[in-house]
N, C-alpha and C positions, 0 to 999 in steps of 0.2 A: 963158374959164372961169377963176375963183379955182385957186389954188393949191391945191395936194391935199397938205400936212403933216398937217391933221386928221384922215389914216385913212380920209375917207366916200367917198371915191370908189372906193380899194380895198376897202373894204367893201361898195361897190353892187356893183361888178363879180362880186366871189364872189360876193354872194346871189345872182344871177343864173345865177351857173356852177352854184353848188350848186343850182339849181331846174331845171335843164337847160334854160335859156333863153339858149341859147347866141348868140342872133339879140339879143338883150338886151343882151347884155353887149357881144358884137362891135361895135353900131351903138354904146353908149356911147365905148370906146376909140376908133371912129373919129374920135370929134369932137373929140380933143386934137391940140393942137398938138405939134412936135416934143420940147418942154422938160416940157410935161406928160405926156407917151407916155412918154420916159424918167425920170421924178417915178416915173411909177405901175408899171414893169419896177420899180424899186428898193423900193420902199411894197411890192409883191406880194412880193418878194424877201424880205423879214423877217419874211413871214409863214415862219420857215425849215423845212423839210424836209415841209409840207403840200401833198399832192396836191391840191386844188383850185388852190391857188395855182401849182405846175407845171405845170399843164394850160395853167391859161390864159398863164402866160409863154413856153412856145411856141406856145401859137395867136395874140399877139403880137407874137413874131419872123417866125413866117410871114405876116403880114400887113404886117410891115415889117420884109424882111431887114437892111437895112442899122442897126439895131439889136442884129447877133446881139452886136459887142463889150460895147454897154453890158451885154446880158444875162449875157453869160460874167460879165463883174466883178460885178452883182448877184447872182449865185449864188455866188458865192466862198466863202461862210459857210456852203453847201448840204453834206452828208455825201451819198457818192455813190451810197448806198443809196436814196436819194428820186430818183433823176435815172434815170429809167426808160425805158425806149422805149417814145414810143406808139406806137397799134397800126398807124395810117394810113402812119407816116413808116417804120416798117419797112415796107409795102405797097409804099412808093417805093425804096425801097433795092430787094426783091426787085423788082422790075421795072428795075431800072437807071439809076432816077432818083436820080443822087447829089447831094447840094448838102450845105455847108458848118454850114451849120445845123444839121445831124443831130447834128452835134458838140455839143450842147447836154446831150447823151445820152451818161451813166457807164456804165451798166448793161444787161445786154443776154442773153435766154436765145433759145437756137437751139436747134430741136429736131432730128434727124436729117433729115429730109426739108428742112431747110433750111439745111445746112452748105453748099452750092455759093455761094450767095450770099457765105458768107466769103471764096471764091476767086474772084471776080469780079473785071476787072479796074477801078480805079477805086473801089472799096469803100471804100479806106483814106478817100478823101476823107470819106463821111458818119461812117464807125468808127472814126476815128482820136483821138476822145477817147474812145476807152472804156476804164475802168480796173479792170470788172468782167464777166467775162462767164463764161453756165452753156451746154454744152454736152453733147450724145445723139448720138456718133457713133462708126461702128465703131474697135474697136482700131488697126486699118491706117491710116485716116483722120486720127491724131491727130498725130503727126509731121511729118504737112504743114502742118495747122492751126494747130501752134504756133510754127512757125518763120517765120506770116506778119508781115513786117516794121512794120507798125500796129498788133498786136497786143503789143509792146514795150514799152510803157504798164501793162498787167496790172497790177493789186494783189491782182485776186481773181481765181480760175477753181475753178467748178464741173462736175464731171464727172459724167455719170449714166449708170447703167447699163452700164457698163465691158465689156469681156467676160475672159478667163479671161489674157490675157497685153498689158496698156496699157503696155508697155514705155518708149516714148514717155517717158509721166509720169516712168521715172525715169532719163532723161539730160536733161530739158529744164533750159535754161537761163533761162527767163522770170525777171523778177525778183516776180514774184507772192507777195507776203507771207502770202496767206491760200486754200490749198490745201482745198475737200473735192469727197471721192469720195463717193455717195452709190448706191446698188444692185450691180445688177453681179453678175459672180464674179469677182473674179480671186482668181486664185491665192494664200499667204500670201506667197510666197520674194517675188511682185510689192513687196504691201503690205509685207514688212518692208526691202526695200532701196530702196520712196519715204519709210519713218520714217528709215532711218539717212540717206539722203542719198549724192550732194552734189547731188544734183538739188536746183532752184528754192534756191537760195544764200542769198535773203534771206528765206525761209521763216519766218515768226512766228506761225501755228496750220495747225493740220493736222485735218481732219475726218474719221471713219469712218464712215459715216451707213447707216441702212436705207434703202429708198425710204421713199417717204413713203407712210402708211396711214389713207386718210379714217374718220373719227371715227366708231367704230359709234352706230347710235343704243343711245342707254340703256345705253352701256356703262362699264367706268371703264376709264385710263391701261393698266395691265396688258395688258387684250384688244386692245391694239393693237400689242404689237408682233409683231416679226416675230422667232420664233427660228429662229438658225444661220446669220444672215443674213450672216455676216461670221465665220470658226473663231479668235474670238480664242486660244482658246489653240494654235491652230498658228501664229497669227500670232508667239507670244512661241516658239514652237520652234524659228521662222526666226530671231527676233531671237538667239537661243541666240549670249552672250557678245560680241556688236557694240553697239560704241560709235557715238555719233552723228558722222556726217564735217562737219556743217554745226553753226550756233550753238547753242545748247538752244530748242526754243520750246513751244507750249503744245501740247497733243492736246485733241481731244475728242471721244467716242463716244455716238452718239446712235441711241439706239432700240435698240441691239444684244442687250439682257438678258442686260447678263455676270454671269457666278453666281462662287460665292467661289473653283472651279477655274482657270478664265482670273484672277481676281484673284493667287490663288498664283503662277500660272505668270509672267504681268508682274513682280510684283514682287519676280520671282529674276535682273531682267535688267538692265545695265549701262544699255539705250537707255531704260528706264521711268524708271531712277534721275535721267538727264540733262535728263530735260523739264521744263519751266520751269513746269509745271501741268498741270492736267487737269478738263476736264468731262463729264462723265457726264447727259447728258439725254437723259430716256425711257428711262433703264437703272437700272432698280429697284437702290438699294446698300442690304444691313440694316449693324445695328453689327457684324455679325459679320463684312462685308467689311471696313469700314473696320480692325476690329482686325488683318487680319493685315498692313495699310498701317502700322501705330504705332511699329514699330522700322526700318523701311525708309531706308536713307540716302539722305534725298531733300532738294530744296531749293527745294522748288513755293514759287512763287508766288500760284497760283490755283487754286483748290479750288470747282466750282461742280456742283452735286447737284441735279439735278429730278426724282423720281418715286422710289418707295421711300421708306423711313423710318428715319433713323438714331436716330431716338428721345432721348429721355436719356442712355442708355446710350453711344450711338455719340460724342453732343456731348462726355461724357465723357474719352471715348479719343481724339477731337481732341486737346481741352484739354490734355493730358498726354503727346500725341506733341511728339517734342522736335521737329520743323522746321516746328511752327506759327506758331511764333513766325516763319519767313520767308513765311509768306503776309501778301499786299498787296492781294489780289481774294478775297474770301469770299461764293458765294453762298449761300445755303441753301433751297429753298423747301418748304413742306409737308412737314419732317422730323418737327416735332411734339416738337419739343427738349425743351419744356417752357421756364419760366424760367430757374428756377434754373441747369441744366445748359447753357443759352445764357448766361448771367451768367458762368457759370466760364471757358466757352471765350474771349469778348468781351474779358475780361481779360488775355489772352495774344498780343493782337494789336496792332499799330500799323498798319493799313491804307490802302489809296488807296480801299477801294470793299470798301462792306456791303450787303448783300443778303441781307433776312431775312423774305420774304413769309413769313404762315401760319404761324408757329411757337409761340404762345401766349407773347408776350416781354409783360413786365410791369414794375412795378416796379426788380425785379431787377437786370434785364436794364440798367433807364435807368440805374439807379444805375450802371453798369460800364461804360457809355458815357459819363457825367457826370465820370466820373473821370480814365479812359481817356487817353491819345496819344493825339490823333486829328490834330497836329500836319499830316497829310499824306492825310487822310480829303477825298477827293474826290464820292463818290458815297454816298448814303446812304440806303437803302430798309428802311422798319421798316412796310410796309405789311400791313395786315390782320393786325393783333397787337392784342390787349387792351391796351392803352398808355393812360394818360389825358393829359388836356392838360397837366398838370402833371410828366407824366412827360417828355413828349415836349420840354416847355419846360428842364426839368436840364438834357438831351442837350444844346440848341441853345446853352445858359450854358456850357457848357465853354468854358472859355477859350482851349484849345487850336487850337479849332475856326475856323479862318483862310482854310483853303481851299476850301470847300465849293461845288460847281458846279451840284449835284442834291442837294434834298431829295424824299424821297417816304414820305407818310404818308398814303396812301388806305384808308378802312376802321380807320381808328383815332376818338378823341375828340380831335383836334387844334381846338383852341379858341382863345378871344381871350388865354391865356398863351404858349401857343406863337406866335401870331403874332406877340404883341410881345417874345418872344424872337427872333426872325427881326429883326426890326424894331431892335431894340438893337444886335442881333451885326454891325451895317454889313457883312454878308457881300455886297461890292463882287462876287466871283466868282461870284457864285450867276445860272444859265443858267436853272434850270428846279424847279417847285416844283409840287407833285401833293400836294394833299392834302384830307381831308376824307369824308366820307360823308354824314351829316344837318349840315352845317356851316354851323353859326349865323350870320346875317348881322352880327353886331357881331364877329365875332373877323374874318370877311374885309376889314371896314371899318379892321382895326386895321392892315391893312397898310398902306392909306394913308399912313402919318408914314414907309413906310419909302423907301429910295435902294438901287434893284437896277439898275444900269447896264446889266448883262448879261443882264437877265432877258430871255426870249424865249419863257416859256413857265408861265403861273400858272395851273394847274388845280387849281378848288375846289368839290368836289361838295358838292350840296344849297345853294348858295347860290343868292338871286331874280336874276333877268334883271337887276332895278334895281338891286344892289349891285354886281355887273357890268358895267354899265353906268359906276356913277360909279367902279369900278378903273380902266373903259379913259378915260375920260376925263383921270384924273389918269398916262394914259401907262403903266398897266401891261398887261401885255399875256393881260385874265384871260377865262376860260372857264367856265363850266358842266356841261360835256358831260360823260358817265361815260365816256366812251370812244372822245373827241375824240383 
């Protein structure tokens, strides 16, 4: 068999996987030799962080273990969030079949009726790469489960459904960077002495979540959540005058519908002042919370708002809070800013990362980004805003604009200006570019002249199959899909 550089053979094998012909694809891969087996583990590999493309690189390794190295190093560029446990090879685990391979596997959710299996002996061998894992088990339970020695790895742990005293959570010493609690009761005095710490030492976002509540039909955002689910402001009674024992890092509250009373209350307390940011998703904020946030001696970094509307009004009272100017992470989505009062704010910022879904940005708005620092602007989402192509191309002419990893401009008029402002700005760091809704076959053609090294990821909605076609050809790695 010819050499597989060209993509088609990786390409045959997914269309195969995605059609559930899985007898297809298997009997394909068999027919490679050793050099082309491992050709096509590294070619699947760059399709990066896509489930079809994981599936079948463990159905792969299982069919030829002594391949699991090469696979480790073709995933090396994988985020551990795509690196999932399938369903069969946990089947093997619970039943006592451990092999080395499972290691292939970041991520991993255990429900209560299946915590024994963490204590097996032998376990560590299939879980011992795991650097994320979500857990449902009683409060008594969790002190043993953390102190298992494989589990030492942790970056992420998720806890659900807690009960009223998970003490555990705050003397453990995992090095787990990114802690959430999600349902549960526990107590506030619990929750305020896992914010101050010194539990989990290397600690860089903390979550307070509701359960999760399946989507009414015909309903909107609001009817879903869940009130009292979490007494934020007994939580800020507990924190009453404690400082944080551990580094400052980010919080974020999701679903809990805090009203501007828990806003008060937080923002009279030493441990609100110390955190490095805060997200608020599916907790409705109006401008009237944000204003009693405007004089607060803070020094956030990240400010990200999903549901509720701070309106013009609230953009305003950003703008003109004085520790705007240290945020580095801005998301905003469906606030409803307006332009203008998103042009004022945008002007106060030097950022790593904008995020501005849904907000009616315009002219204005490009203008203040055209001008703008953006010297250190890494990530950059202006998706589903009234923008035109000409607006969107200003932005991409800043000259400042050096670093850029992610653009995204889905739902805008991104056109054949903007692309050949992409195209001009030899933006050598640019990973991943999203953009387009009715998106004209000549403006996606204009990418062609450009040189994205790093690209790994070119989504352009409403463009033909055929123009797509001659992107992948000329080695860019583009798509179609609304929601690929």
């Amino acid at each position: 068999m010819q050499g597989i550089s060209d993509d088609a053979l990786a390409e045959s094998v997914l269309r195969w996987w995605r059609l559930g012909k899985n007898e297809n694809a298997n009997a394909l891969a068999a027919t490679l030799d050793d050099h082309e087996y491992g050709q096509l583990l590294h070619r699947l590999a760059s399709y990066r962080d896509l489930d079809d493309a994981w599936h079948f690189i463990f159905a792969l390794v299982e069919a030829r273990p002594a391949f699991l190295d090469e696979a480790m190093k073709a995933l090396h560029a994988w985020t551990d969030d795509a690196r999932l446990m399938p369903r069969h090879w946990w089947s093997e685990i619970q039943a006592g079949r451990f092999h080395e391979m499972h290691q292939l596997v970041r991520q991993l959710i255990v429900n209560d009726d299946e915590a024994d299996v963490l204590r097996q002996r032998g376990a560590g061998q299939s879980l011992g790469g795991l650097t994320g894992l979500g857990l449902e088990v009683a409060d008594e339970d969790l002190e043993t489960l953390l102190a298992l020695p494989y589990l030492s790895n942790l970056e992420v742990l998720h806890v659900r459904n807690v009960g009223p005293d998970p003490r555990a959570l705050c003397t453990a010493t995992l090095p787990a960077k990114t802690l959430v609690l999600q349902g549960g009761s526990p107590r506030p005095e619990i929750l305020a002495d896992l914010w101050t710490g010194p539990s989990f030492p290397a600690l860089e976002e903390l979550t307070f979540a509701s359960l999760r509540h399946p989507i009414p039909h015909r309903r909107t955002f609001p009817e879903q959540l869940w009130e009292n689910v979490l007494p934020v402001e007994e939580i800020a009674a507990a924190l009453r005058g404690r400082s944080l024992a551990r580094d400052p890092f980010y919080l974020e509250f999701k679903g809990l519908g805090i009203d501007e009373d828990a806003i008060r209350a937080l923002a009279a307390e030493p441990a609100f002042h110390q955190l490095r940011g805060i997200s608020l998703i599916f907790s409705p904020i109006t401008a009237a919370q944000i204003a009693l946030l405007e004089h607060a001696p803070l020094k956030w970094e990240r400010l990200r708002l999903h549901l509720g509307k701070i309106e013009a009004e609230g953009a305003a009272i950003l703008a003109r809070a004085p520790w705007v100017t240290t945020l580095r992470d801005l998301e905003l989505s469906s606030q409803s800013m307006g332009d203008e009062a998103a042009a004022g704010l945008l002007r106060r910022l030097a950022p790593e990362r904008i995020a501005l879904r849904h907000n009616q940005l315009g002219s204005r708005s490009a203008r203040a980004l055209a001008s703008a620092d953006l010297a250190e602007l890494e990530h950059l989402d202006l998706s589903h805003n009234p923008l035109s192509d000409e607006d969107l191309a200003a932005v991409l002419r800043n000259p400042t604009l050096k670093k850029l990893v992610r653009f995204e401009a889905l739902g805008t008029r991104f056109g054949a200006a903007a692309a050949e402002a992409l195209v001009a700005g030899s933006f050598s760091t640019l990973e991943a570019i999203n953009a387009g809704d009715d998106l004209p076959n000549e403006a996606a053609a204009a990418l062609l002249g450009g040189t994205f090294p790093k690209l790994a990821r070119l989504q352009l909605v409403g463009v033909s199959n055929e123009t797509i076609e001659r992107l992948r050809d000329a080695g860019l790695p583009a798509i179609n899909a609304r929601f690929a």
